[in-house]
N, C-alpha and C positions, 0 to 999 in steps of 0.2 A: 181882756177883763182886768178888773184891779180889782184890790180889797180893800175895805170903809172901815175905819174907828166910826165906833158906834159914841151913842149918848153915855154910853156906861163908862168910860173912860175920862166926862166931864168931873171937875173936881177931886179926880184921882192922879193919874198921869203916871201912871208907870214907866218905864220906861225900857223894860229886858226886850220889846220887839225891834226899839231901834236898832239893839247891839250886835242883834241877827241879819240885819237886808242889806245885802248886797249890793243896793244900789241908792243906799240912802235916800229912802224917799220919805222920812219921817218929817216932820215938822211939828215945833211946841207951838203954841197957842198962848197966847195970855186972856183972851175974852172970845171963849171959854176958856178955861184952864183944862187946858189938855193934849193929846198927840193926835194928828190929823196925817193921811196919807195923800201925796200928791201923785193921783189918779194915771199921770203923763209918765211918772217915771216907772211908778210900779210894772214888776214882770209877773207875775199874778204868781211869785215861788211856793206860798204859804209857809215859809219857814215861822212869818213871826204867830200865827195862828195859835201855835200851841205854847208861845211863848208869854205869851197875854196872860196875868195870874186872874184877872176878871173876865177873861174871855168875852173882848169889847171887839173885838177883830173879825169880821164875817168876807165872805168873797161876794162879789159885787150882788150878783144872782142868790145870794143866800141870805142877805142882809132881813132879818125880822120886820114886820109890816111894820110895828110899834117906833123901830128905826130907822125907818123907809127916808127920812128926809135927812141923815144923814152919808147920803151918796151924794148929794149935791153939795152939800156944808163944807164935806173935806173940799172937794174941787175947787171950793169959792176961799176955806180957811187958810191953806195951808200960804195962800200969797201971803198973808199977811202974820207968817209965822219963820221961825228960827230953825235950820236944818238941825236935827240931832244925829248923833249916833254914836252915843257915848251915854255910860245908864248913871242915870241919877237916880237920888233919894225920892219917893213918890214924893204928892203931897199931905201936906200937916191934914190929917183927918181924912185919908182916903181912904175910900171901904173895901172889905173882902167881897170877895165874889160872893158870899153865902148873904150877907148885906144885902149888896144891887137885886139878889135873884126873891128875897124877901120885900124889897119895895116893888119890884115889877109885877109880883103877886099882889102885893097890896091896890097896886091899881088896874087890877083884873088881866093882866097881861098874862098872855100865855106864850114865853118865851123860848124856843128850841138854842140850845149850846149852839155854838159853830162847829160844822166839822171839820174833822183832825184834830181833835179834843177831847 
């Protein structure tokens, strides 16, 4: 099993889960702007799980209906992304978690946290 950056990490891009995996499976994005996990390396640790300050991060089987297409997305993004594993500065105008979990409400989403959270 692996674990999915979700949609809540588009436009933000944190980046403390990189600074955690031990086996570097991060990748930056530029279109979307964001961190994507390649599904091949992951050892399913959950270290970076609770490392997420938006808790964008679910395990493959836990991933929210609303984010369901993002299991396929990382598999397909991360080719065409930059290994990280070093934390940078989010991005200019990324939101708090209390934010994402406010718009997800707004478009009737009923979203469970990931666990280990």
């Amino acid at each position: 099993m692996t674990h999915v950056v979700t949609g809540r990490c588009v436009d933000c891009r944190y980046t403390d889960c990189a600074t955690v995996c031990p086996v570097e499976c991060f990748w930056e994005t530029e279109n979307p702007a964001m961190l994507v996990i390649d599904p091949d390396t992951c050892i399913d640790c959950g270290l970076c799980v609770p490392e997420c300050p938006i808790h964008a991060i679910y395990t493959e089987d836990e991933v929210p209906a609303p984010y369901a297409e993002w299991t396929k997305k990382n598999a397909d993004l991360f080719k065409s992304g930059k290994n990280i594993t070093e934390k940078k500065d989010a991005l200019p105008g990324a939101h708090s978690l209390e934010e994402i979990q406010q718009q997800e409400k707004d478009k009737g989403w009923d979203v469970p946290e990931p666990g280990g959270v």
